[in-house]
N, C-alpha and C positions, 0 to 999 in steps of 0.2 A: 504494500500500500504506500506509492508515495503522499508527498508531505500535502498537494492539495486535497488529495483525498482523505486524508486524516482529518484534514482540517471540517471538512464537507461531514466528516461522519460527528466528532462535534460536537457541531453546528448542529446536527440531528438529535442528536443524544441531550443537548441543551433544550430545545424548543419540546423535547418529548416531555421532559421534567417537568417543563413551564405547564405544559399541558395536565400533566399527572394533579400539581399543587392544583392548577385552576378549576380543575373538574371534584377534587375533593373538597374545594373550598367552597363551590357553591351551593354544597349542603350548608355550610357557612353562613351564605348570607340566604337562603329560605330561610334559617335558623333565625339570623340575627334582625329578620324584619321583622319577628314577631315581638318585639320588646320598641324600634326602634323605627325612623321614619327614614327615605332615601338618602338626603342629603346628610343627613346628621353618621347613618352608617359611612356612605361613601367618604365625608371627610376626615373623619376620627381614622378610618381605615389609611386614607393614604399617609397622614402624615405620621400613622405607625410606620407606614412603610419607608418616610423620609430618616425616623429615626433610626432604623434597622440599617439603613446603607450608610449613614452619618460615618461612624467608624473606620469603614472601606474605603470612604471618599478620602477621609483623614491619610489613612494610612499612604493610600495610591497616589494624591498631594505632593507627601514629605518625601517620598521615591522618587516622584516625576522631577520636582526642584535639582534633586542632586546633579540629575544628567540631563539640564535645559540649558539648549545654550543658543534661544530664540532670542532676539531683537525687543526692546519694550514692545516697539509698533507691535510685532507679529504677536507679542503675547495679547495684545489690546485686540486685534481682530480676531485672532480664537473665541477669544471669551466673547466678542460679539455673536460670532456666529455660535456657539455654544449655548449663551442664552436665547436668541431666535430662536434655534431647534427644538429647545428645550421648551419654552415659552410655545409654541404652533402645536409640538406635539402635546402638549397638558391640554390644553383646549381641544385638541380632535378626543382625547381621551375621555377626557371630564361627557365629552357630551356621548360618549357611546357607553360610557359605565353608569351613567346618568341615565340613561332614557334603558338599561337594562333592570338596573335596579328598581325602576318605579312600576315594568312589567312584573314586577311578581306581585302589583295590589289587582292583576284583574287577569294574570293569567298563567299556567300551572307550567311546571318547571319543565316537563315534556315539550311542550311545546316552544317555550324560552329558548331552550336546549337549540331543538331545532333548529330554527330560524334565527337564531345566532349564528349557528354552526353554515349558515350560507355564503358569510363573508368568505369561505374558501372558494367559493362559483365568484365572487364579486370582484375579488383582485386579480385573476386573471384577465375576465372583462375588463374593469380600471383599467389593468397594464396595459391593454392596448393601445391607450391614448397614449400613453409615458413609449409607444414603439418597441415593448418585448412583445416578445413571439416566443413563447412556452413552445415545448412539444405537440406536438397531436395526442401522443403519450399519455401527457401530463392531461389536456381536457378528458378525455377517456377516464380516467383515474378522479376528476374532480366530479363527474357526473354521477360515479359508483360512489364517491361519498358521502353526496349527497343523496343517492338512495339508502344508503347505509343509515344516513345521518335519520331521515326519513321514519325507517322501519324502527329504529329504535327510541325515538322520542315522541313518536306523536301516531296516537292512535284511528282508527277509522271512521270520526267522526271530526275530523278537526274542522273547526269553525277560526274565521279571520273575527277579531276584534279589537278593540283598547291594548290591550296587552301584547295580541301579536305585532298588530303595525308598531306601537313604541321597541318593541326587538326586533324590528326588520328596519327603522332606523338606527338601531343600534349595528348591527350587522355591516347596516352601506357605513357608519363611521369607523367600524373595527378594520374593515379593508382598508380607508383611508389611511388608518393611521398604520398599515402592516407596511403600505407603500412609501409613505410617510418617510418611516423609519430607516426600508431600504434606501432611501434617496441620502441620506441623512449620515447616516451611521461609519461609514467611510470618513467622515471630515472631523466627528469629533468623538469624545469621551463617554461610550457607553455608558458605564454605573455614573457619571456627573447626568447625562441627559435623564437617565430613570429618574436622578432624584428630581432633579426637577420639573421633569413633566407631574412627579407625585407634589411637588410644594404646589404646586400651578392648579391642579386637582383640587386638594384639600383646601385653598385660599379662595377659591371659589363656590364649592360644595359647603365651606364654614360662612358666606357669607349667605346664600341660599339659606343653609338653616335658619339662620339667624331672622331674615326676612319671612319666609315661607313656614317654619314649623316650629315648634313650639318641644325642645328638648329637656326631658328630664332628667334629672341627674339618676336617680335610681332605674328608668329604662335604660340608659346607658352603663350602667354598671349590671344588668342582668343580661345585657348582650354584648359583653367584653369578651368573653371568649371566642366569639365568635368572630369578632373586630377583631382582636389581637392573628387570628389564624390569619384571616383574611387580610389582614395589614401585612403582616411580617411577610407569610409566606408569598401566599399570592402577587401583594403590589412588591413587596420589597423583595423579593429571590426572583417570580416565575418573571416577572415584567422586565428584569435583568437580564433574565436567561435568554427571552425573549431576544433583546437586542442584541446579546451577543452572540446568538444562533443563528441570528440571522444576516450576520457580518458574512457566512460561508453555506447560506443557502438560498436558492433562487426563493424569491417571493410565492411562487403559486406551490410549489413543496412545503414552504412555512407553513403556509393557509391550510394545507391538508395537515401539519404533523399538530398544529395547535388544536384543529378541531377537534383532536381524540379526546378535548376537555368533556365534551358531552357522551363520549364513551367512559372517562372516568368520573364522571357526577354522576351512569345511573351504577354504577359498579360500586362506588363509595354510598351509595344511597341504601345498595343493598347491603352491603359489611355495616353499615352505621346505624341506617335507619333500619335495616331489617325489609328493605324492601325487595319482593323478589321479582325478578326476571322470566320474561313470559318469553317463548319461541322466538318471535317476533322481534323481539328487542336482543336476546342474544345472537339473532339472525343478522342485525343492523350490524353487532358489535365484529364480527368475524366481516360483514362485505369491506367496513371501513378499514379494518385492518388490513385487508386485502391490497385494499385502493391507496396505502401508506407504502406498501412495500412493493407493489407495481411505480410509484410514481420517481423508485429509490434505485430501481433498477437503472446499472451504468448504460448509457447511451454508446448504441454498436456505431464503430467508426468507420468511414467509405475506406476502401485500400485506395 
């Protein structure tokens, strides 16, 4: 295995994890809505997650000093464009974890699930204004996981509503912000940009509360564990992993290896909650995984 292909697998290995945390965590937040309101979760959450990467940023900091031997100017326009990035990406964020979280006051996590998991059909699309051109492969591979995604989150009566469209917006900002990141991610400081896109999140989502709902101190301390998972792990590990997985994977592979989160929300639903697994949904679970490991296959080269 040469050293790109290392890199490539990773790159996979990272975005799987991110995927794992995210899909367990969103027992987390069905959990964490029942004590607390969207905004008031979302914000507490990210900026656990600003505090969780604080230490990293410190450390990776006093490292980078040692061996910088940029110009003031150059260091001045890093940090410009570091904050921009940082700054665009919190905001496409804030509004897709935003309009996720307030689908679960009107619609069931199968279905969230779902229609979340279609931002992997939607960045491909996106890409093509941006002039990628995936495989043929790769569409093949995203269409299967979306049947996959399909059979295992949403049953044979599903009705569109309040809850679905706010997750089908959620969905077109999660591509943006997958593409976002690709564009991005090359110019500057991974774990600097997560935290900041999480300061940018929570500074917005804390002012939201503030306006819009009416937080109590004891609903917030009965849905602390559930915040704390979903802070630490979720915003402050997977959203990491996320970025740096995706420094060495094409975008519409991302999109497929992240959606396995709605294969590990109902998996962790059943270990956690006890919920069990019908035909149907183990059926989704095995095509998705299929359509992961077709999309991973090396590309045959012309002689």
């Amino acid at each position: 295995m040469n050293l790109s292909s290392k890199k490539a697998f990773g790159g996979n290995i990272a975005l799987l994890l991110a995927a794992f945390i995210w899909g367990t965590s969103f027992v987390a937040q069905s959990v964490g809505m029942e004590s607390v309101e969207a905004f008031t979760f979302n914000g507490i959450r990210m900026f656990l997650g600003c505090a969780a990467l604080l230490p990293l940023i410190v450390f990776i900091q006093i490292r980078k000093r040692k061996n910088d031997t940029r110009t003031e100017a150059e260091k001045k326009k890093q940090a410009a464009v570091q904050l921009k990035s940082g700054v665009i990406c919190g905001v496409i964020l804030y509004c897709a974890s935003s309009f996720q979280q307030f689908a679960f006051n009107y619609s069931t996590p199968g279905k969230i699930g779902f229609i979340t998991a279609l931002y992997m059909l939607l960045v491909p699309v996106f890409g093509l204004a941006l002039k990628q051109r995936p495989r043929l492969f790769v569409w093949f591979a995203v269409l299967m996981g979306c049947v996959g995604a399909y059979l295992l989150c949403v049953d044979a009566e599903m009705t569109i509503g309040k809850g679905e469209l706010l997750t089908l917006a959620c969905a077109v900002f999660y591509a943006i912000h997958i593409l976002y990141i690709d564009s991005v991610v090359d110019k500057v400081d991974g774990v600097l940009l997560s935290f900041t896109q999480f300061f940018v999140v929570g500074v917005i989502s804390a002012v939201c509360m503030l306006i819009f709902e009416t937080p109590q101190a004891e609903n917030i301390q009965a849905a602390m564990v559930p915040m704390l998972y979903s802070g630490i792990m979720s915003s402050g590990i997977a959203y990491t992993l996320q970025i740096i997985g995706q420094k060495h994977t094409q975008p519409a592979v991302a999109s497929l290896l992240m959606c396995l989160e709605s294969v590990f929300a109902v998996l962790s639903g059943w270990v956690i909650l006890h919920e069990a697994l019908t035909g149907r949904e183990i059926l989704g679970c095995v095509i998705m995984f299929v359509a992961i490991i077709l999309t991973n296959l090396p590309e045959r080269k012309k002689a």
